[in-house]
N, C-alpha and C positions, 0 to 999 in steps of 0.2 A: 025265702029258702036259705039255710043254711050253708055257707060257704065249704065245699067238700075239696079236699085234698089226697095229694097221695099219702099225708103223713091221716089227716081223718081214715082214710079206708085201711090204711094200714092196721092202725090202732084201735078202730069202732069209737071216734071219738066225734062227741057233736061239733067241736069248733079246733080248728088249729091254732091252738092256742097251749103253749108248755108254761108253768110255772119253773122258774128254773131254780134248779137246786143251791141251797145255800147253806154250807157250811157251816156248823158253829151256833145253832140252837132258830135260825129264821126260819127258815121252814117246820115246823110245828106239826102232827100229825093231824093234827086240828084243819094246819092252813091247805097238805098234801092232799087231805080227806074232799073238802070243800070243793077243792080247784078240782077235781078228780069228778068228781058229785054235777058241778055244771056244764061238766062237756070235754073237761078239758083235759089236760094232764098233769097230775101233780107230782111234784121232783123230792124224792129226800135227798138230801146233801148229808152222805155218811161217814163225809173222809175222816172227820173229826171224833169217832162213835168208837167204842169197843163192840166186838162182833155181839155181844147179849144186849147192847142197847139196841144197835142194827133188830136184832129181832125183836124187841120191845117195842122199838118203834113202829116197824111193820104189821106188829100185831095188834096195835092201838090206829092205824091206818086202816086197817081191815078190818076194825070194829064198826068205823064209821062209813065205808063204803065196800063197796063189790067191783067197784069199777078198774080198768088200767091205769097204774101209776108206775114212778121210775125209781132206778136208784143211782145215786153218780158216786163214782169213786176219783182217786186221784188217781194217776196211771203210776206204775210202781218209776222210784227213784232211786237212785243210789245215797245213800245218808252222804251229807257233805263232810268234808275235811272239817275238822276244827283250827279256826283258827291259832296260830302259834301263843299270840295273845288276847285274851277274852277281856283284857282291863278296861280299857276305854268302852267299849262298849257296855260292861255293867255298870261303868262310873257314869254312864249318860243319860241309861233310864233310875239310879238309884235315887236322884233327889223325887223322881214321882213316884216311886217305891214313899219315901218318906212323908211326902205332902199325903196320900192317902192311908198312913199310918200302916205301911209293911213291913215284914222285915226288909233286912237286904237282901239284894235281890242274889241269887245262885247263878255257877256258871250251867246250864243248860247241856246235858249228855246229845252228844250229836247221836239224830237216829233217821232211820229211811221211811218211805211212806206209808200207810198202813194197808197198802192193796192187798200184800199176802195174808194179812186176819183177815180181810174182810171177804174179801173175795168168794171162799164159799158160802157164806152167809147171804149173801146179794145174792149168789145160784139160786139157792132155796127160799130165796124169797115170795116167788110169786110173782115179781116186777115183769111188766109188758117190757122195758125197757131199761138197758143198763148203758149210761152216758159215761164218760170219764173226759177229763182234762190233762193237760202237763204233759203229754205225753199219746207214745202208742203205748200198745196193750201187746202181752207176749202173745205168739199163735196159738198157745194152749188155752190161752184162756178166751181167745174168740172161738175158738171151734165149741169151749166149753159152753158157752155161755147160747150161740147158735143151737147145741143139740137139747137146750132148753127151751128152744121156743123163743129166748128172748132178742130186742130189736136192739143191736148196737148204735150207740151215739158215740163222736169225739167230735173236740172242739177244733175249729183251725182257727186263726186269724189273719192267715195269707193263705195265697192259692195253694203254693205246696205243700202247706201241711194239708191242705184238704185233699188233695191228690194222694200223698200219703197214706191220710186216713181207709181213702177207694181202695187201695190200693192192699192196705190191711185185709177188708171185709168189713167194713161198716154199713152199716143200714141207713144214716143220717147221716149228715156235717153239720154242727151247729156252727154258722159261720159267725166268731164273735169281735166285733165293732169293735171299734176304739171307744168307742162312747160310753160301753158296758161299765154298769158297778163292778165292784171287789175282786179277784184276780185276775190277771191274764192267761189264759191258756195256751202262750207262746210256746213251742218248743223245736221249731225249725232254724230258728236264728237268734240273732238278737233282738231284745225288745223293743228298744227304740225305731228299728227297721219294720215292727209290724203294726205300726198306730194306722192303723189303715179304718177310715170308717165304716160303717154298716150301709149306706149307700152303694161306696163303691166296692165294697167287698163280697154282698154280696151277690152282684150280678155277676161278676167275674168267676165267683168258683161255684155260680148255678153252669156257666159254661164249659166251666174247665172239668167237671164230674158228670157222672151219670144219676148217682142217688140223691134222694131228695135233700135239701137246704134248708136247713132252718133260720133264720134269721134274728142275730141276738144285739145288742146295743142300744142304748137309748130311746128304747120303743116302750113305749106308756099309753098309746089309747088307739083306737080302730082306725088313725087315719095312720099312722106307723104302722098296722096290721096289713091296712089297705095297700100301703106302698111297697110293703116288704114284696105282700103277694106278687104286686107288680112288674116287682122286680129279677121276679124268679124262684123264691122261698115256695116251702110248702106248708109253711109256719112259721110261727115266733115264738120266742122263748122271754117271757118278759120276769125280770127279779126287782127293782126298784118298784116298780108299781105295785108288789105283792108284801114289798117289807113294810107298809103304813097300813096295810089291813088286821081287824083287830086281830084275829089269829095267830099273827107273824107274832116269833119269839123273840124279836129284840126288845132292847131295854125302851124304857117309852124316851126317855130323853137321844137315842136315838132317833125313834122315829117322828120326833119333834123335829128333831135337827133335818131331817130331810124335810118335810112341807116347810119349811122354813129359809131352805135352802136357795140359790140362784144355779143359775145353768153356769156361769163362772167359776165358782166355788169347790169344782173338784178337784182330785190331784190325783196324780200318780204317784203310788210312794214304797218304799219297803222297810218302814218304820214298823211298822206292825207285823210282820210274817218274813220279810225278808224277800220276798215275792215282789214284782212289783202288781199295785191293786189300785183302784181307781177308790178312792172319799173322798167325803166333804173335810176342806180343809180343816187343822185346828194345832193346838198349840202342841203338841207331843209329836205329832206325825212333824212339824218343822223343827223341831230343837232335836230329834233322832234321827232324822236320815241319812245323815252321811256317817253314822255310824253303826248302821245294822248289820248282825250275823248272817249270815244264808239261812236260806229258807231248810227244814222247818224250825232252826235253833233258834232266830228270832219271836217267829211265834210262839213257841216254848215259855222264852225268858222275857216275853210280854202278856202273857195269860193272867198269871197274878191279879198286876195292876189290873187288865180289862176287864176281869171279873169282878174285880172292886169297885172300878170305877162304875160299871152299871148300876150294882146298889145303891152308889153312894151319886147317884142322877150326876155323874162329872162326864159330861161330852168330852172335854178337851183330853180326856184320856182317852175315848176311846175310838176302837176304826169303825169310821162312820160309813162302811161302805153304802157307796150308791153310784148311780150314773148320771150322763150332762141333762136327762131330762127329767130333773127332780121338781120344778117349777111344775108339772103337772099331777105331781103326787096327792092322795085326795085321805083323806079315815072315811072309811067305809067296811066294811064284810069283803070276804072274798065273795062271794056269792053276787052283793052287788057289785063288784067290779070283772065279775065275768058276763054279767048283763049286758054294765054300760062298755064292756067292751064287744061285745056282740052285735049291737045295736049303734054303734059307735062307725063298727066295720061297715055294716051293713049301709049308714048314710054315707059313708064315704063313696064306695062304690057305687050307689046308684048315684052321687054326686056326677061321679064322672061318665058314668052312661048317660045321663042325662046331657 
């Protein structure tokens, strides 16, 4: 019998199971379609989208299914100061500007996040469900998004932001691990204050809330599903396991780099976005770190190279995001890895009935 949830009844979904949203071309409408298709739920990651790709996207998701899927935005932000001086900082990534044959690199316009394009665009989507990170959400846009029908998600990664979140009007908390790939969804404190792992986090703010939990971090196969449940989730939200699927839009010497990968090998870093984000180690994320702009100027004035470097198969350019449990990462379909995780859960559990 399939594992039924409040987040499954809610959503009419066969397995609790979220593909989580991924920014910056991994989620694929291919991969959102798939995951969407075996039960599950599939996430477009649209912070990175103009509002006509947003519907491009959605409408090549809807070619290939009828089922619920999501959309996740960033929560809106205030553009950052520019700093007084931008030197040091273009003088740091400019020699990998040159090794990959670019120009030199520009100082990068400071600008805010794209919640306001996108925003009514995600309304009119069609999504069962609209997640965001970074942040809360203004109250117009939760009531807006409510008299659509649709289910709100945010992220915590400490109690009180998930308190916060209840406290909004959220439908979900996706509680997310220290363990998780690519960025942090911190925004109640400082970030080194919130490395709190997906064990103990999320039983604490299955206690501290009343709406359902989702469980995000270094969960890769049915016995992380099993324990999540265990633990208090009403789901998982799994994104390393979903970036090595043929689907998934990253570059292949990425997703090399992760099966390849050890459980040691990640980092927290804001060489790439300016954010701090969990990859696999490499030689750019360490010779730029202590010199990067805030978030989103950094990502800005690192796109270039990243985009180049995926062409040109150079890992050590780019951000490898992923999570500590990359040692289980498999190439496969989406499809079969919504099997063997189905099936995955399933032995676990009756494991421990037994």
């Amino acid at each position: 019998m399939p594992v039924q949830t409040a987040l499954t009844q809610r959503l009419g979904l066969a397995h609790p199971i979220i593909q989580a949203p991924m920014a910056g071309g991994g989620d694929t409408p291919a991969l959102v379609a798939a995951v969407s298709e075996a039960g599950g739920l599939g996430s477009i990651g649209a912070a990175y989208l103009t509002a006509e790709q947003l519907r491009d996207t959605v409408k090549a998701v809807r070619a290939q299914t009828a089922r619920p899927f999501g959309v996740n935005l960033f929560a809106p932000l205030p553009a950052p100061a520019a700093p007084a001086d931008m030197a040091p900082a273009l003088a740091r990534v400019a020699p990998f500007y040159a090794e990959l044959g670019l120009p030199a690199p520009e100082a990068p316009v400071p600008a805010g996040t794209s919640f306001d394009a996108l925003f009514p665009t995600a309304l009119d989507s069609g999504a069962a469900v609209l997640s965001f990170t970074f942040g809360l959400l203004p109250d117009a846009a939760v009531r807006a998004a409510k008299e659509r029908g649709m289910l709100l998600a945010g992220t915590a990664t400490t109690v009180e932001e998930a308190v916060a979140l209840e406290r909004l009007g959220v439908d979900l908390v996706v509680a997310q691990g220290a363990e998780a790939g690519g960025h942090r969804g911190t925004f109640g404190g400082p970030f080194e204050a919130a490395m709190v792992g997906t064990m103990a986090l999320v039983p604490q703010i299955a206690d501290a809330v009343s709406v359902p939990v989702v469980a995000s971090g270094g969960i890769m196969d049915g016995r992380g599903i099993a324990a999540s449940l265990a633990l208090g989730a009403c789901g998982v939200q799994l994104g390393t396991a979903f970036l090595t699927c043929a689907e998934a839009g990253i570059a292949e010497v990425h997703k090399q780099a992760i099966l390849e990968a050890r459980e040691d090998e990640t980092r927290l870093t804001r060489a790439f976005s300016g954010r701090p984000a969990r990859g696999i180690a490499n030689r750019f994320m360490e010779a730029v770190e202590d010199a990067a702009l805030p978030f989103p100027m950094q990502n800005a004035l690192t796109r270039p190279l990243r985009a180049a470097a995926a062409k040109q198969g150079r890992a050590e350019f780019l951000s490898l995001w992923a999570g500590q449990g990359v040692r289980m990462a498999r190439r496969q379909t989406a499809a079969e890895l919504m099997g063997r995780l189905v099936e995955e859960t399933k032995a676990a559990v009756g494991r421990l009935a037994r």
